[in-house]
Backbone as numpy.savetxt, mean C-alpha at the origin, in Angstrom:
# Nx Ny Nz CAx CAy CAz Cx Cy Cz
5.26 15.65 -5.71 5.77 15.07 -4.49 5.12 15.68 -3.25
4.66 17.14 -3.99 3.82 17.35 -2.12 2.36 16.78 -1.84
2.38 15.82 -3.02 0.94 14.67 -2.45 1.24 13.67 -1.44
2.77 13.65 -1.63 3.08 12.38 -0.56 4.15 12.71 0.84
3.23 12.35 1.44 3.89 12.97 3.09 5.05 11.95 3.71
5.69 12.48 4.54 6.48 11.16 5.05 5.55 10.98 6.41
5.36 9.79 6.00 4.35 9.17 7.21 5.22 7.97 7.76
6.51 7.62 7.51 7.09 6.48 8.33 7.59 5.46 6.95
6.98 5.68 6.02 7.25 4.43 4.77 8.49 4.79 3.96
8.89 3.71 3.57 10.04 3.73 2.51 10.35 2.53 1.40
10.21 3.23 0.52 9.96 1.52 -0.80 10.69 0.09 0.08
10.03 -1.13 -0.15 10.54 -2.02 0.22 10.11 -2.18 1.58
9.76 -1.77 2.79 9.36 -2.10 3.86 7.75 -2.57 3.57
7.90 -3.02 4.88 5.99 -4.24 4.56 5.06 -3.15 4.61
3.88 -3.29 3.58 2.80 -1.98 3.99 3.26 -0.94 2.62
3.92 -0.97 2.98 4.56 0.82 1.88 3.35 0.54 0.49
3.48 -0.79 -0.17 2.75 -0.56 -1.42 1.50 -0.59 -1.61
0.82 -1.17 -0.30 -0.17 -0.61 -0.35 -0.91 0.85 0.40
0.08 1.43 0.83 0.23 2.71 1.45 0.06 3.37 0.14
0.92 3.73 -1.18 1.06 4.20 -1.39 -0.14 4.78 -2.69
-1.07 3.58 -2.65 -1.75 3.29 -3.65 -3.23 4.01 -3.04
-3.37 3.34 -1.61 -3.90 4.11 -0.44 -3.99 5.40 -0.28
-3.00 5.78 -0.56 -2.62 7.38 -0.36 -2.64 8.08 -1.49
-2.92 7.72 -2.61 -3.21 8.52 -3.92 -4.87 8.39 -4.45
-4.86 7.37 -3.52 -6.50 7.27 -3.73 -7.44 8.08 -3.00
-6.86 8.61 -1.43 -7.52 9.21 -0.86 -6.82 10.86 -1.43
-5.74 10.85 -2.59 -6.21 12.55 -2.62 -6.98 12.46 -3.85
-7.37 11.35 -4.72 -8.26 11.34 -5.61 -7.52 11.07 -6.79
-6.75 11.01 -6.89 -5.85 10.16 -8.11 -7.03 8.81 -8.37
-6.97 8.70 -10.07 -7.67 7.63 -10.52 -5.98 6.52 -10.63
-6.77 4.99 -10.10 -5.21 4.35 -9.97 -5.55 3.35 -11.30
-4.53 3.35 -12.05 -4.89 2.66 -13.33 -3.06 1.77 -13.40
-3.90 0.15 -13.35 -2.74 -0.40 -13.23 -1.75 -0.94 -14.30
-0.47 -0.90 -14.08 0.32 -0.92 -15.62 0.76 -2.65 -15.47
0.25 -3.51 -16.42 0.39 -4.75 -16.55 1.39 -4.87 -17.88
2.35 -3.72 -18.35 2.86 -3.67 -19.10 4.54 -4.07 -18.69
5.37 -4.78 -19.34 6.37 -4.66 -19.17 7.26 -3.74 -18.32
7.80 -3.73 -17.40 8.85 -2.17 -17.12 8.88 -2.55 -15.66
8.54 -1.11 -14.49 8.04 -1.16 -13.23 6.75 -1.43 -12.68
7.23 -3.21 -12.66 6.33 -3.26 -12.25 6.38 -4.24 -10.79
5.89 -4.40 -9.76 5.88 -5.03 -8.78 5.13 -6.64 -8.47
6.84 -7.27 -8.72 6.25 -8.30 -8.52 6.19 -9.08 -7.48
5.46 -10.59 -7.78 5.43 -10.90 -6.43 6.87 -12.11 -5.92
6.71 -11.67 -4.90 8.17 -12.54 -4.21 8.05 -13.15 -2.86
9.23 -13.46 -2.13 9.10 -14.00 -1.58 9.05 -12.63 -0.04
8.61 -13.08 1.09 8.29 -12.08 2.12 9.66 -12.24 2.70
10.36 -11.03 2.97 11.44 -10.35 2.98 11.41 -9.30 4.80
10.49 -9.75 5.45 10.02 -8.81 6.70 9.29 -9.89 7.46
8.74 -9.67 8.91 7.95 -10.11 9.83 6.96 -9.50 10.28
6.35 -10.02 11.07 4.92 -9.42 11.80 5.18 -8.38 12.32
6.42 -8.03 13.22 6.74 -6.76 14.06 6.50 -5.90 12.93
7.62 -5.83 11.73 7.62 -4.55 10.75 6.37 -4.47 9.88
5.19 -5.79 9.74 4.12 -5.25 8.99 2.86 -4.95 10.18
3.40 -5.21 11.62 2.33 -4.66 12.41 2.81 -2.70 12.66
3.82 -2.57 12.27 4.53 -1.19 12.10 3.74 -0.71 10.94
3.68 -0.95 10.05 2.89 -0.13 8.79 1.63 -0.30 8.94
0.77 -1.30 9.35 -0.65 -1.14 9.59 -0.86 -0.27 10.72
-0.05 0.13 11.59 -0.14 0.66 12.58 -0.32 2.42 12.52
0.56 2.37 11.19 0.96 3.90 10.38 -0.53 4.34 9.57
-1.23 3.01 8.93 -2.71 3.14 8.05 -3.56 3.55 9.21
-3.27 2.90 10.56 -4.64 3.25 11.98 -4.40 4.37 11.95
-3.40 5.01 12.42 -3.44 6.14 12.59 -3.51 7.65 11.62
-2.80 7.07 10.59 -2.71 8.44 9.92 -4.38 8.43 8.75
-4.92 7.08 8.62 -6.02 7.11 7.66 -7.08 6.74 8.76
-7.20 6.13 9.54 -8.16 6.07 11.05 -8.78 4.54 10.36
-8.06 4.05 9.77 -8.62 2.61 9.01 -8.41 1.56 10.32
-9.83 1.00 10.63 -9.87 0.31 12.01 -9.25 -1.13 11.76
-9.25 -1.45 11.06 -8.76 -2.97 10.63 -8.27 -2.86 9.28
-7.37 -2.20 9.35 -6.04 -1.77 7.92 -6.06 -3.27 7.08
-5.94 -4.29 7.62 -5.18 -5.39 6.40 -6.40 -5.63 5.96
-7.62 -5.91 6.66 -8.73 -6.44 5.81 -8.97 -5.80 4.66
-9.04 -4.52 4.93 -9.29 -3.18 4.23 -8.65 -3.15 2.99
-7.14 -3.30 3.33 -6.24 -2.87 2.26 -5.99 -4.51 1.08
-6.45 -5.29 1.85 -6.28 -7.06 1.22 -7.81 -6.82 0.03
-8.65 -6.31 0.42 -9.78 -6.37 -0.07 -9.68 -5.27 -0.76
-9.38 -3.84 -0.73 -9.39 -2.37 -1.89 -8.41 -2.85 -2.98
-6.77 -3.13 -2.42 -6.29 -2.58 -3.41 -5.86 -3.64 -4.39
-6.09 -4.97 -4.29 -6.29 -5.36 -5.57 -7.34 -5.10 -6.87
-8.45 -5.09 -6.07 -9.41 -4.42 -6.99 -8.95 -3.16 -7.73
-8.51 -2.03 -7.00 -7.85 -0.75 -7.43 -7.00 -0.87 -8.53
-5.85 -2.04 -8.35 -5.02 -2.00 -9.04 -5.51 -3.22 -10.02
-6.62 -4.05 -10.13 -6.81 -4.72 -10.96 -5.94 -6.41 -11.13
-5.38 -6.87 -9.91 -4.44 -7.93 -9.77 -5.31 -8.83 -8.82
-5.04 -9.95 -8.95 -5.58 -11.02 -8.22 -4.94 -10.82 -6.91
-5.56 -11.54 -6.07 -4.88 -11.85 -4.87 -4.05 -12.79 -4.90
């Protein structure tokens, strides 16, 4: 747990999952995705607005210096995690 900082996120808010995938990648964790039965994250319906996901990209500018967070994170972490868009 002291890999993961509180930077503003909390499961379920917009951003967090790819924060978090983000954030194990930059301490070097290999991310290997579980397409297995159990916990796994699926997809649903959007549950938040622009204010609260311009709040978490706002958290990626600053704390990772990522200049354009959604492109970034729309384009890494499916690949990372091996899921379609």
């Amino acid at each position: 747990m002291e890999l993961i900082p509180d930077v503003g996120f909390v499961i379920g808010v917009s951003v967090w999952d790819y924060w978090i995938v983000w954030h194990m990648m930059t301490e070097r964790f290999r991310i290997k995705a579980k397409t297995t039965p159990g916990l796994l994250h699926l997809r649903h319906p959007q549950n938040w607005g622009e204010q609260e996901t311009e709040i978490g990209l706002s958290i990626m500018r600053s704390v990772y210096g990522l200049n354009e967070p959604k492109k970034i994170l729309d384009s890494v972490i499916p690949i990372a995690t091996n899921r379609k868009r």
